[in-house]
Structure formats: C-alpha cells, structure tokens
C-alpha positions in Angstrom: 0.0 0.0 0.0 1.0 3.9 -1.0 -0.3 6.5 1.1 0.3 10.1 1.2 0.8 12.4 4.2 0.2 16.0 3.3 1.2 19.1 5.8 1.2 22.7 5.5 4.6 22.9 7.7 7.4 20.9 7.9 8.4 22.1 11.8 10.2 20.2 14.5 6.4 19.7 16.1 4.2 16.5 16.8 3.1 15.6 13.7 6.2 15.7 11.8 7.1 13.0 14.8 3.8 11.2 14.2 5.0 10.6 10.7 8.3 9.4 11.6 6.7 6.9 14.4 4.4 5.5 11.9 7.2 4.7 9.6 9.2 3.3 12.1 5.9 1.0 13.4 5.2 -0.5 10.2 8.6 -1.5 9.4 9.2 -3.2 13.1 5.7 -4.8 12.1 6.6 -5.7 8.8 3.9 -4.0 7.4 3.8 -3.3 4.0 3.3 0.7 3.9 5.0 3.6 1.9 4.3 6.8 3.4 4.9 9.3 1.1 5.2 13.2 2.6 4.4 16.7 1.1 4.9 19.7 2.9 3.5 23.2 1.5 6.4 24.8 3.2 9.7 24.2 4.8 9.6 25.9 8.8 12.9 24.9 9.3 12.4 21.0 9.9 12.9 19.3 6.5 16.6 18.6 7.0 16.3 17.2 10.5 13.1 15.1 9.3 15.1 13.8 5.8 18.2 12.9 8.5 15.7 11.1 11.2 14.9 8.9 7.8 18.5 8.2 6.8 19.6 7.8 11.2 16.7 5.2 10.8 17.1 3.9 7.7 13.5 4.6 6.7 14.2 4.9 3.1 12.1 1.7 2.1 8.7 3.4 4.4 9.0 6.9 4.2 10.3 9.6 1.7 9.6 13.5 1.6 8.1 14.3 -2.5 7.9 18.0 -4.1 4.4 17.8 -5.3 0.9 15.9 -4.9 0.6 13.1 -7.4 -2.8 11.4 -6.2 -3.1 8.8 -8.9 -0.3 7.3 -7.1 -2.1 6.6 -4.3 -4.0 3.9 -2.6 -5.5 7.1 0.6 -4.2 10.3 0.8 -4.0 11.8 4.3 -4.5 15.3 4.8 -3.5 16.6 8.5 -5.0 20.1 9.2 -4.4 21.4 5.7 -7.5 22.6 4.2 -5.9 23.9 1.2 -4.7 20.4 0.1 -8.4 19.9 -1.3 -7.9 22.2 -3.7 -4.6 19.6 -5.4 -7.0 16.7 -4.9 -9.2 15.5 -7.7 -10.7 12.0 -6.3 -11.9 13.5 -2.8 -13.2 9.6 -1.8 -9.2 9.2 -1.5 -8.8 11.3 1.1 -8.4 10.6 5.1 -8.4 14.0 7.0 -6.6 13.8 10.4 -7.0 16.4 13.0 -4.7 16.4 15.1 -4.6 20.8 16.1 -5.6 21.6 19.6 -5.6 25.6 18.4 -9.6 26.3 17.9 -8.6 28.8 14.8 -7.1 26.0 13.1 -10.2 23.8 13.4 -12.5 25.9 11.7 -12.0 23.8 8.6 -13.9 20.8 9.8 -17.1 22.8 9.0 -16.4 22.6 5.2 -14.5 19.2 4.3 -15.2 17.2 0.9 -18.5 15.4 1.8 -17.5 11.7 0.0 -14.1 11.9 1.5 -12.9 8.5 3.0 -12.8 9.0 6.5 -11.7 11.3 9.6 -9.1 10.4 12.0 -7.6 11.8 15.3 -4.7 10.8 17.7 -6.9 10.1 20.8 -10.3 9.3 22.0 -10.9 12.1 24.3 -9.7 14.9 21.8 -12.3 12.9 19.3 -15.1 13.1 21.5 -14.6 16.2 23.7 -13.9 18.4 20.2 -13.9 16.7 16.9 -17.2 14.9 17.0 -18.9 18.1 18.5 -17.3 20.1 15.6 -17.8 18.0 12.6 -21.2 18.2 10.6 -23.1 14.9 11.6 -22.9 13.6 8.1 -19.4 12.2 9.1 -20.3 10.7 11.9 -20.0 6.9 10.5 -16.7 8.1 9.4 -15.0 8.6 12.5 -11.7 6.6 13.7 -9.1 6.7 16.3 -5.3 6.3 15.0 -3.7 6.8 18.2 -0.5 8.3 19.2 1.8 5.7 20.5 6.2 5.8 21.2 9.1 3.8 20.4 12.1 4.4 21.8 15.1 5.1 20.1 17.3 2.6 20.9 20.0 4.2 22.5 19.6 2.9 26.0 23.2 2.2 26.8 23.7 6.1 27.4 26.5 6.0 30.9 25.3 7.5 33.9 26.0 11.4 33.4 26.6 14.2 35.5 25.7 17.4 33.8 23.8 19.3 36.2 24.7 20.3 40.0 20.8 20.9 40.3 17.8 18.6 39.4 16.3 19.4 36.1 12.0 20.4 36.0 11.8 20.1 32.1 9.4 20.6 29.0 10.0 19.7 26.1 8.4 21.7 23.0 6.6 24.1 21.6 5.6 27.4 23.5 3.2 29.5 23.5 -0.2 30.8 24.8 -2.1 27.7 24.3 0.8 25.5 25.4 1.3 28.2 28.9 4.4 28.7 29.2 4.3 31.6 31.2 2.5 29.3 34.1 4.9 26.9 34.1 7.7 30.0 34.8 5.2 31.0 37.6 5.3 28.0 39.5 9.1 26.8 38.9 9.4 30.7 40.7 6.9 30.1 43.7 8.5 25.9 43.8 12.3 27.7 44.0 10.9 30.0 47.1 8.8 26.9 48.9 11.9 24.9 48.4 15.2 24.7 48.7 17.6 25.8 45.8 18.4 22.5 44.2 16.6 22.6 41.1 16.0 24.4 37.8 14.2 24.9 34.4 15.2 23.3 31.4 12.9 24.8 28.8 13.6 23.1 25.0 11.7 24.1 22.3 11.0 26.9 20.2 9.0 30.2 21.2 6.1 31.5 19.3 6.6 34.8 17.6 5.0 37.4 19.9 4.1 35.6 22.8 7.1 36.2 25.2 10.6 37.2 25.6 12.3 34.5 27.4 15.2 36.4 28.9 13.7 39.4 29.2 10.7 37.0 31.2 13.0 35.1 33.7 15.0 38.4 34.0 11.9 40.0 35.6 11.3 36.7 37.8 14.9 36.5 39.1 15.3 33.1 38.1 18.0 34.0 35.5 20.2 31.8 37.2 17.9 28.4 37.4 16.5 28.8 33.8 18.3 26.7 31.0 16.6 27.6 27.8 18.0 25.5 24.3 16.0 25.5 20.5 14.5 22.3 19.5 17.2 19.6 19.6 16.9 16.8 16.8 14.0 14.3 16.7 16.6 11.1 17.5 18.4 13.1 19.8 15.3 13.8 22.4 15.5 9.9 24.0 18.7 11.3 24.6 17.4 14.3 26.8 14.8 12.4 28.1 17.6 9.5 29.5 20.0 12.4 31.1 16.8 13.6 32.6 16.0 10.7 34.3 19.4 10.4 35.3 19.2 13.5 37.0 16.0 12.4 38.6 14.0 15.1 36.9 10.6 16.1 36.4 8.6 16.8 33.4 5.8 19.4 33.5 3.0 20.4 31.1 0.9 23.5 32.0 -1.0 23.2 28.5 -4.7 24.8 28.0 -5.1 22.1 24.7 -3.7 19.0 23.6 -4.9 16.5 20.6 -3.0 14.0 22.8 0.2 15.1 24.8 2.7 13.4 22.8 6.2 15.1 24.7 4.6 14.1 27.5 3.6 10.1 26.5 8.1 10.3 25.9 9.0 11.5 28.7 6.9 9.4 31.0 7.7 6.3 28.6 11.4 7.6 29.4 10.5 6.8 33.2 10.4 10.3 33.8 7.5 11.1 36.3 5.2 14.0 35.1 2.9 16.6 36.4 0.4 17.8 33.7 -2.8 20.4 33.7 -5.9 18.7 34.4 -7.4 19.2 31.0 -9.2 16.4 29.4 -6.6 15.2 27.0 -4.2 15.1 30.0 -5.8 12.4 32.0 -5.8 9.5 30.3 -2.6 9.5 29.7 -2.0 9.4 33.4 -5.3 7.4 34.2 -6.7 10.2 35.8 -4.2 9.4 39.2 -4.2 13.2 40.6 -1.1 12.4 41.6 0.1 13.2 38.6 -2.4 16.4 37.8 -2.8 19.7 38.6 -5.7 22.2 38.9 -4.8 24.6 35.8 -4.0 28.1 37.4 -3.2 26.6 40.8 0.8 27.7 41.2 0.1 26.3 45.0 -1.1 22.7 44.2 1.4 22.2 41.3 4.5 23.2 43.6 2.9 20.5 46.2 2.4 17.4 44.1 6.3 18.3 42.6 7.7 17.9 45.8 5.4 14.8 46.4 6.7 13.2 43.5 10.2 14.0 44.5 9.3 12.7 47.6 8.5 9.5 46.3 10.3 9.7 43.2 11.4 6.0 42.5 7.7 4.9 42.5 6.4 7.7 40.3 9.0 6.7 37.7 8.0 3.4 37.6 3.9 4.1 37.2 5.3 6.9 34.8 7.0 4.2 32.5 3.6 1.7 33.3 1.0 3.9 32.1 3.2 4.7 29.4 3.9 1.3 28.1 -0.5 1.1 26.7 0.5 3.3 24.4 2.4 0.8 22.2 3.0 0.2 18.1 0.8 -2.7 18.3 -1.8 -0.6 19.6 -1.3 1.6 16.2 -1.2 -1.4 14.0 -4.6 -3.3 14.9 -6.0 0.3 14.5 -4.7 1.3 10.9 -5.4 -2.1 9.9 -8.9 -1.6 11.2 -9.1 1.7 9.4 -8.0 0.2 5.6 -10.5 -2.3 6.2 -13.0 0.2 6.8 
C-alpha cells in the first residue's frame, strides 16, 4: 500500500514526529506501507526530518516528495491542511486527520469534501470532547481513532552522566499561549521559594513569535540563574534528553490549556520520567486520571505540592510513569490502521 501524508509545515512539532513513528511502526511490524510526505512549506524542519529517515534507515517506508501526485495513491491523508483539497481531484481518497488543539485551526472541519474516506484523530478524548462536537453529523459513520503511541530510540546504553549540580524540572516543546508557558515560569518561581535551591528549568523548544521574551521573562522573575533555555534539539536526539533527565532524577511538567493527545509528555513518561500535567481532558488519560500526577490549571500552589510529592517518592512515580506509558504501544497503532484500511 502507497499513502500520502500532506502538511502545511514541515516544523520540529508532533506531527512531523507522528510521521516518523508510523514509519518506524510499520517497518518493526513488517507492514507493508509507503508513506509518502508533502509539505506546502519548509519551517525549518525538513533537513532534521530527511536525516531522522537516513539515522533510521527509513528509506524503504517513508520519503519527503515535491508535489501531490494522487493517482499514485492507494489514501491520501490530509493533517489540518485545508488547502490540500484544492490539489486533490478523487476527494473519496482522502483521510483528514485532526490532530490541532488551536480552535482557529479547526474551523476547517465545517467545510470538508462530503464523500471523503474517513476522519481520523490521535486520541479518543480529543475525538469526542472536540472533533465529534465540531464536525457536521454527516461524518459521523466516518469517525476513527489512529492513536498516538512511542518507540524508543534505541539508545539505551547512554553511561550515567553528570551534567547538572541541580535537578532538572523540564518541558520539552513548543511554547506559546495555548501551550502556557508563562504558568509553568510562575510556578518553577513560587517551587524555588517553597523549596530549597536545588533545582531548575530546562525549557527546549522553540518560542512562538509574539508571545514572550524569554530572557527578558525570567530576568523580571529572578530566576535567571535556574533557567536553561535551548532551540528544538533533533528528533533522535530527544530519548537522549529524556535519558540524562532521568538520570538526574527530573521532572517533566506540562501546563497546556489544549492538547490533541500530549505526545512530549507520553516520551518523557515512557522515558521513566514522572510528570505533572494540567488537568485538561486530554491530559488524564494518559495518566489514568491518578491526581497524583495532575494539577488544577491556574493553581501555582497545588502544582508546587504534588512536585515535591513526586520528588518525595520519586522511584515509585517513575515506575507508574513508564507503566502507564507502556499502553501506548505500536501494536496498539497497528490493529487500529489495519482496522481503518478495512473500513
């Protein structure tokens, strides 16, 4: 089977990763599946995604093309790219996938191709809680779940390292207004006057345009000194982040208002890193709705508390961390796209 994956950005985000995973999936699985992958425009991620291929030696499952050639292919999936449709004759080939937790970016799903094949999202509660109550009804016979899932890199023999003097509180990705970054600086400044001075932020990621001014930020918080602040890092360099971490006994924290799914998070917990996420709906599952590892959104007080429980009982959160994170599997993914092409 050839499929095409089409994408208005080729970023260092999620769904550039999604891609990657899926590749990576069928070829452990033996599946038979070429993805194919056009990108309207180049955000700065095409290099690193063509190298994650050739590190993975994805040639034979996934290759980047210049240009939409649908008679060429058995489904064509379009991920949040409305203006795809317009390239795309045979409409009853297409599979839309939503996967954008930014409302703006939705408003397409009012006006997709009627006789398209199907619509797909990463997760059941972002399917319920927003796509279903978006979508006209005619689709509702339509709907699928192609979940998320992780698969680590490989590169588990990484020595014990010493990097830090300090224990790392992480998050790893994009930031911005949706994603609330500016919380998370709020409460790593109330956790560093509740507790003692043996932590700090490592923030990786890149900053939306507009939205804040990191240095200037932390400069105004006095936490200049804790704050460690790096651009995106490679895709098959992030297990590699995520290892150290854990190392260091750290903490990964996600403050998000919206998530399809919580992807970052899913690697860092499956990276036995334990996790303290905003109790929005797409968080809890991923966490089984254990409040141990959720926070009240806009409660600096409760999420300094439940980081210093974990800490407290660190060696047992890392352990349900990698537990909960081990449902999310590639065979999970396979018995669903295999599912999905029969339907």
């Amino acid at each position: 089977m050839r499929v095409l994956n089409v994408y208005q950005w080729a970023t260092m985000g999620g769904v550039e990763r999604v891609y990657l995973n899926r590749a990576r999936a069928f070829k452990k699985h033996g599946i038979d599946v070429k993805q194919d992958v056009f990108f309207f425009h180049d955000s700065g991620g095409l290099n690193n995604f063509r190298h994650y291929i050739k590190h993975f030696q994805l040639e034979d499952y996934i290759t980047v093309v210049p240009e939409i050639e649908e008679k060429e292919y058995d489904h064509i999936f379009v991920c949040d790219t409305p203006q795809a449709y317009s390239y795309i004759r045979d409409s009853s080939k297409i599979i839309v996938e939503c996967h954008t937790p930014y409302d703006d970016a939705r408003v397409y799903l009012s006006s997709i191709p009627k006789n398209i094949a199907g619509v797909v999202s990463p997760g059941k509660t972002f399917m319920d809680t927003v796509v279903r109550k978006e979508i006209p009804g005619v689709f509702a016979d339509k709907l699928s779940i192609l979940p998320n899932f992780y698969l680590k890199n490989g590169q588990e023999n990484i020595p014990p390292t010493k990097l830090w003097s300090k224990t790392p509180i992480c998050y790893v990705g994009r930031m911005d207004a949706l994603k609330n970054t500016k919380e998370l600086l709020d409460i790593f400044t109330l956790l560093r006057k509740r507790l003692d001075d043996d932590y700090f932020l490592l923030l990786v990621g890149d900053v939306r345009p507009h939205y804040i001014d990191i240095k200037e930020t932390i400069k105004k918080l006095s936490i200049e000194d804790r704050v460690a602040y790096y651009r995106q890092i490679p895709f098959e360099k992030v297990d590699d982040l995520l290892t150290i971490i854990r190392q260091h006994r750290g903490v990964f924290i996600s403050p998000s208002q919206g998530e399809s799914f919580g992807l970052s998070a899913l690697e860092a917990m499956a990276n036995e890193i334990p996790v303290l996420l905003s109790d929005i709906e797409c968080h809890k599952p991923l966490v089984n709705n254990d409040p141990a590892f959720l926070y009240r959104k806009g409660n600096h007080n409760e999420a300094v508390k439940k980081i210093e429980n974990i800490f407290s009982e660190y060696d047992d959160m890392s352990n349900c961390a990698k537990q909960m994170a081990e449902k999310h599997s590639s065979d999970s993914f396979i018995e669903a796209w295999e599912n999905l092409v029969e339907k």
